[in-house]
C-alpha positions as CSV (number, residue, x, y, z in Angstrom):
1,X,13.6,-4.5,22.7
2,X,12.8,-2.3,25.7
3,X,10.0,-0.1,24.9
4,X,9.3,3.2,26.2
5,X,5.8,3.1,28.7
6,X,4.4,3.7,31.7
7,X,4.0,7.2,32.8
8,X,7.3,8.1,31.0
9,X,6.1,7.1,27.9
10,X,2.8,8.4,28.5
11,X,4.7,11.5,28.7
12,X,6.4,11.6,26.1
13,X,3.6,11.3,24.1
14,X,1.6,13.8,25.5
15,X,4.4,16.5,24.0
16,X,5.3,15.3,20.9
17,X,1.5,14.4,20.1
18,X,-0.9,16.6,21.7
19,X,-3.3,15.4,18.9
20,X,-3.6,12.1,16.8
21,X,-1.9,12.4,13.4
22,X,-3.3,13.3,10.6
23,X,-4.1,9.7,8.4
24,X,-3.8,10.8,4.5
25,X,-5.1,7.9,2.4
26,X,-3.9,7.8,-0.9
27,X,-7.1,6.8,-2.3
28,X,-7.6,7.0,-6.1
29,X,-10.3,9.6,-7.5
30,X,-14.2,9.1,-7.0
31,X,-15.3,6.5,-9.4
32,X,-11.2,4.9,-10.2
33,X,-10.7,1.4,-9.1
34,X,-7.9,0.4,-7.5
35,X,-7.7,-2.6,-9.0
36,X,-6.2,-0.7,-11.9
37,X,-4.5,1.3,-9.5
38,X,-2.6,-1.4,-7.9
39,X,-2.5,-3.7,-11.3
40,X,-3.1,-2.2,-14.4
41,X,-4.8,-0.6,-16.3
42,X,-5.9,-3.5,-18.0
43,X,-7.1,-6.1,-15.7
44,X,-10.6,-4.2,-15.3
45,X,-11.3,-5.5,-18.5
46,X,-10.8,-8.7,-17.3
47,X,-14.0,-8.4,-15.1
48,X,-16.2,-8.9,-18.1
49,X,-19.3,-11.3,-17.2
50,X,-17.3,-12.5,-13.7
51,X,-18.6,-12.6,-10.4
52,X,-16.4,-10.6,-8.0
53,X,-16.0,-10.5,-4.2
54,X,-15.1,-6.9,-2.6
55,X,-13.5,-8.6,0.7
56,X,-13.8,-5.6,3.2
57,X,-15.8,-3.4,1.0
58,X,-15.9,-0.6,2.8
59,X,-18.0,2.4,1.7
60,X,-18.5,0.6,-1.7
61,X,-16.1,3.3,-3.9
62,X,-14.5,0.3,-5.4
63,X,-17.1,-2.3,-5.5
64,X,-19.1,0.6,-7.6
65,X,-16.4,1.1,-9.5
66,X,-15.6,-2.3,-10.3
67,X,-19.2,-2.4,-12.0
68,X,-19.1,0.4,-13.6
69,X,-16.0,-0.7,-15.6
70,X,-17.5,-3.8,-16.5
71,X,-21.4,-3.3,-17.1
72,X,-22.0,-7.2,-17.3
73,X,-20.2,-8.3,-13.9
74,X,-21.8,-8.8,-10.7
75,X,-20.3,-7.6,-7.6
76,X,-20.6,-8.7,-4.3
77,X,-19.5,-6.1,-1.5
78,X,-18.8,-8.0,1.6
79,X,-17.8,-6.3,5.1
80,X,-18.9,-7.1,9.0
81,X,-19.7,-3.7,9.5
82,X,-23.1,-3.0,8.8
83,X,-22.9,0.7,9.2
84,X,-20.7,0.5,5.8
85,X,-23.6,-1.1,3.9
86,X,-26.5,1.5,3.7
87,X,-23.7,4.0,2.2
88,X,-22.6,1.1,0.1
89,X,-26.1,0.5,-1.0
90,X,-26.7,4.9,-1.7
91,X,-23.5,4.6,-4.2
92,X,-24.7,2.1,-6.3
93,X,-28.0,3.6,-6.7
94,X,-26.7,7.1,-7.9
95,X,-24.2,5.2,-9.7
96,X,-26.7,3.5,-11.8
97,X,-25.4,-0.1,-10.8
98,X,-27.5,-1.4,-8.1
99,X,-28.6,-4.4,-10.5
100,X,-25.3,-5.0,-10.5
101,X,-24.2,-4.9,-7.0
102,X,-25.0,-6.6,-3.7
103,X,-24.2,-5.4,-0.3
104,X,-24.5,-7.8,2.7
105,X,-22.8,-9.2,5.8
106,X,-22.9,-13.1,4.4
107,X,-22.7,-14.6,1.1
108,X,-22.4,-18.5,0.1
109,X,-21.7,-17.1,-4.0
110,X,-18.6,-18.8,-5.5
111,X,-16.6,-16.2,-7.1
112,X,-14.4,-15.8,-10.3
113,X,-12.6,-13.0,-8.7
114,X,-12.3,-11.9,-5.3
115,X,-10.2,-8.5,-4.5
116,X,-9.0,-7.2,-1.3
117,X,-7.6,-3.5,-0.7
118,X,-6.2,-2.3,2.3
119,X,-7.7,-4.7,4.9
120,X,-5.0,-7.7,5.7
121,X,-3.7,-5.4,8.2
122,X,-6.6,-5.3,10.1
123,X,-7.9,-8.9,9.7
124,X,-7.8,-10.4,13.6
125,X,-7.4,-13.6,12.5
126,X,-6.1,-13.3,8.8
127,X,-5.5,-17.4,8.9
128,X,-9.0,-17.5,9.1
129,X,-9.9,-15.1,6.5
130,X,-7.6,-16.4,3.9
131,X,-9.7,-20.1,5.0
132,X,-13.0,-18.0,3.7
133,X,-12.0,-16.9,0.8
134,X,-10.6,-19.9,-0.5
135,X,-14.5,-21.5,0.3
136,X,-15.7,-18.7,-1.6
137,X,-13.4,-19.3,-4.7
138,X,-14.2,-21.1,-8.1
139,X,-11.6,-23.6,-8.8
140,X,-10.3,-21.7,-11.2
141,X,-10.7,-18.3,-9.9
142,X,-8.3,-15.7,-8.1
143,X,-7.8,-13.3,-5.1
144,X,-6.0,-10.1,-5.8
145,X,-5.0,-8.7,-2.6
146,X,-3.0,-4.9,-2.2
147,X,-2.1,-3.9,2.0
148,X,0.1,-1.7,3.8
149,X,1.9,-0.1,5.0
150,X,3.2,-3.7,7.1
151,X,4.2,-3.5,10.7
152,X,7.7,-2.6,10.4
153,X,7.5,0.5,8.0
154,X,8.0,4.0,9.6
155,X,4.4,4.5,9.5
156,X,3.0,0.8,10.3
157,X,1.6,1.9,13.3
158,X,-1.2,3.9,11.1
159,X,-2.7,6.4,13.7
160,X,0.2,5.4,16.6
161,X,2.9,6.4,14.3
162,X,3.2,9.8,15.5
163,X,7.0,9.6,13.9
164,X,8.6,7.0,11.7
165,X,8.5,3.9,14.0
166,X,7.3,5.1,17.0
167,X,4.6,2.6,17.4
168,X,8.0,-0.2,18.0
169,X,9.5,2.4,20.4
170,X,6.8,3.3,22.3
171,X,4.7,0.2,24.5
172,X,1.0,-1.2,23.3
173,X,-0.2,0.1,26.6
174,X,1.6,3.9,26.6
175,X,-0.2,4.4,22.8
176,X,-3.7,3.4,24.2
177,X,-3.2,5.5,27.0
178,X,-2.3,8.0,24.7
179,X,-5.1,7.3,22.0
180,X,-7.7,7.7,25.1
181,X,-7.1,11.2,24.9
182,X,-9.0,11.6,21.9
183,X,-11.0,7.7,21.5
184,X,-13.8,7.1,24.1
185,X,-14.4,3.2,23.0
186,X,-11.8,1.4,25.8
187,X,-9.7,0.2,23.2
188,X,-7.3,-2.2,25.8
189,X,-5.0,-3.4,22.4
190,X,-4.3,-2.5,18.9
191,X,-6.6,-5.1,17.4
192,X,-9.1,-3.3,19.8
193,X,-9.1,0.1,17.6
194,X,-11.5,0.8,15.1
195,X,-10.7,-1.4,12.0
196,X,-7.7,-3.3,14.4
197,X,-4.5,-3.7,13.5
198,X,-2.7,-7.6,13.6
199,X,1.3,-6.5,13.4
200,X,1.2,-8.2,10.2
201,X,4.7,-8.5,8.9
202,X,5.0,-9.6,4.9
203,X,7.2,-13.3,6.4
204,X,3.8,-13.6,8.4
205,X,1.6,-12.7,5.5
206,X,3.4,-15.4,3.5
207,X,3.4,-18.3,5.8
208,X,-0.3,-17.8,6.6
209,X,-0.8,-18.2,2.9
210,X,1.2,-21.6,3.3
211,X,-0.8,-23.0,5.8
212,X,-4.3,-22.2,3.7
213,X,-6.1,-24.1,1.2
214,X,-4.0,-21.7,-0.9
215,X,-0.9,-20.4,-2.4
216,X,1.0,-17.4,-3.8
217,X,1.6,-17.2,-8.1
218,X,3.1,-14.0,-7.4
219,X,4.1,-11.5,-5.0
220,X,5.5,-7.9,-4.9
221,X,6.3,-5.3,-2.8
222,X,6.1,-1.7,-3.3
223,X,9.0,0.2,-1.3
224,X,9.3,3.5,-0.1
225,X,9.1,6.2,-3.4
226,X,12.8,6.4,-4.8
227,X,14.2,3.9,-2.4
228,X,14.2,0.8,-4.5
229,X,17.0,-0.6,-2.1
230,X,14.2,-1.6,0.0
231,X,12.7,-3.6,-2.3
232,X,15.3,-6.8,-1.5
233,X,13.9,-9.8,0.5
234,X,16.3,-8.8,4.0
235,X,15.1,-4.9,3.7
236,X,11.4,-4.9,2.1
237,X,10.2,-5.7,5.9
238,X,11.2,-2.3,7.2
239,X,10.5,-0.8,3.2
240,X,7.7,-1.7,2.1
241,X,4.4,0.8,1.6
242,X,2.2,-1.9,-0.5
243,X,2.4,-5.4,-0.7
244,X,0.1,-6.9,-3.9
245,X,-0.5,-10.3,-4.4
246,X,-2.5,-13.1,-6.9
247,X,-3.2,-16.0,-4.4
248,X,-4.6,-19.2,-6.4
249,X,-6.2,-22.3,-5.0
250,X,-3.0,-25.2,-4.2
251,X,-3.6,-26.9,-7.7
252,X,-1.9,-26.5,-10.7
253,X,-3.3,-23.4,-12.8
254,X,-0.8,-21.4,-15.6
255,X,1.4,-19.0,-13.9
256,X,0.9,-15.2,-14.7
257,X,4.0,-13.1,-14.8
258,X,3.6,-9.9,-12.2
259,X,5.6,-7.8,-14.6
260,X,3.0,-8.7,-17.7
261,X,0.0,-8.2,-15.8
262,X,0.9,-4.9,-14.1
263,X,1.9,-3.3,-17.4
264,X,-1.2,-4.7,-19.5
């Protein structure tokens, strides 16, 4: 596909964007986890007396939350960026949970449960990360994983979709150009932007999955709102806002219906 760039593109941009679009994160209220967001209701309960990973925890919001909804857990916020931790660390405390919780850049704890939330788009080597969290997983435990939007949905592009799909219309290097404008960190690529983003498509997703020390129980994908059509395997590339998963180690362990376990 031929892509618009150069000064053209540049261009372009310059009048249809003359600032960076406004992200709105559908995050769920101060002290909601979105593991009952994305699951049920009833899988926080669940939590009770587990140890549980936060891969790419962020400011903390659902690590804290996490504890809160099960007092007897222990929660173990993991994220590279160090700058997230002291705000992480500030939550707990005026939560009340900072027994409960641990905040660091490193952790060798085995965990019953480890949850990921909007972070596989960003991963720069998601192979890899998938490879960690399987070290860091009982042999009976799970990883709950919720992402999107993927590359191909209108708004894939996060910041660089300044209209449905014009991060594929546009080229890599017209967008950074264009992001420059209002980003002083030299960002040459898209995994080079605060947070990064991979092009992770959900084929991609699942044959990364297939070449990891794990596999997939279950996987769905959230379409568009009221256009279920996208939900089928040849459209839910171009359709899909949230992809949610239960990845298990490659052994054989019961098989837990999606449909049960999001209406629990």
């Amino acid at each position: 596909m031929v892509k618009l760039g150069g000064s053209v593109g540049l261009g372009i941009l310059k009048v249809i964007a003359s600032r960076p679009p406004r992200q709105v994160l559908a995050a769920p209220p101060e002290g909601d986890s979105k593991l009952s967001a994305h699951f049920s209701e009833g899988l926080t309960s669940r939590l009770a007396g587990k140890t549980i990973i936060d891969f790419g925890c962020g400011d903390g919001q659902q690590a804290v939350a996490m504890a809160r909804a099960a007092p007897d857990c222990r929660v173990i916020g993991f994220d590279i960026q160090k700058k997230h931790l002291d705000r992480s660390r500030q939550r707990a405390v005026l939560a009340g949970v900072e027994d409960q919780c641990l905040f660091t850049t490193h952790t060798d704890e085995l965990a019953d449960i480890i949850v990921s939330f909007d972070a596989f788009e960003h991963f720069s080597d998601p192979l890899n990360i998938l490879r960690i969290m399987s070290n860091l997983l009982k042999p009976q435990g799970e990883i709950l994983i919720s992402f999107g939007p993927t590359w191909l949905h209108p708004y894939g592009g996060h910041m660089f979709s300044v209209f449905p799909w014009a991060h594929l219309l546009f080229s890599e290097q017209a967008l950074l150009r264009w992001r420059a404008q209002f980003r002083s960190d030299g960002a040459k690529r898209f995994e080079d932007v605060d947070g990064g983003l991979n092009q992770i498509r959900i084929g991609e997703f699942e044959r990364l999955v297939e070449a990891s020390p794990l596999k997939i129980d279950w996987l769905e994908t959230v379409p568009i709102r009221g256009l279920t059509i996208l939900k089928t395997r040849y459209l839910r590339e171009i359709g899909s806002s949230l992809v949610r998963c239960r990845l298990v180690l490659k052994q054989d362990l019961p098989f837990l219906d999606p449909e049960r376990m999001l209406e629990a």
